[in-house]
N, C-alpha and C positions, 0 to 999 in steps of 0.2 A: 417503782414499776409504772405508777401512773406519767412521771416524767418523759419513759423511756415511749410510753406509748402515743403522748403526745408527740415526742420526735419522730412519730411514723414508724415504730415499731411496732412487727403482726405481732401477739401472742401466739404461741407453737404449744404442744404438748407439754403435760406433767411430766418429770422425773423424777427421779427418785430425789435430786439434789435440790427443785427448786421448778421453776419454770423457764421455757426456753423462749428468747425471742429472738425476730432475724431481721433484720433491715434490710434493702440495695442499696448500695453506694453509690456515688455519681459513676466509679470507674466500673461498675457492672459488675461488683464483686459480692457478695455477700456475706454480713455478718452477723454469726450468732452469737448469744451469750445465754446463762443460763442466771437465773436471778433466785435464789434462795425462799420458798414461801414458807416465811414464817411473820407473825403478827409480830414482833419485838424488833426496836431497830435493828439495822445492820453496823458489824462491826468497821470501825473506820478502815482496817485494809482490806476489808471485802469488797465494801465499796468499792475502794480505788482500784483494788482488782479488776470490779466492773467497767468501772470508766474507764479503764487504761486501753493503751493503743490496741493493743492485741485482743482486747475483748470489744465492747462500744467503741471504740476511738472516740471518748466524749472530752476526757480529764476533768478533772476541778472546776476550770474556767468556765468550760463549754459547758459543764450542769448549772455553775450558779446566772449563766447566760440566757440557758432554756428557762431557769427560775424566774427570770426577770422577763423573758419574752412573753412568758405565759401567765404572768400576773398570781407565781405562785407563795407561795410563802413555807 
């Protein structure tokens, strides 16, 4: 979550399933995802679930990218 917030994603409302966040794209579209809140990692296809196109358009790369832009560990 903290990742997703430094790539400029608001925090939106509680759900039932987790938390919602939305970004603007460059192409003026908008994307949400909803991110699971629980204290225990996430499971690894959850994850990718999130990062995938259809959700963040982050993947793999693009997270461990933001992890190195932003001096995280």
């Amino acid at each position: 979550m903290r990742i997703l917030r430094l790539d400029g994603w608001e925090e939106g409302r509680k759900t039932t399933h987790g938390i919602s966040y939305s970004k603007m794209m460059r192409d003026n579209r908008r994307r949400v995802t909803i991110v699971p809140d629980k204290r225990r990692s996430l499971r690894p296809g959850t994850l990718r679930a999130i990062l995938d196109e259809k959700q963040a358009g982050i993947g793999f790369d693009g997270l461990e990218a933001l992890i190195k832009q932003h001096g995280l560990k």
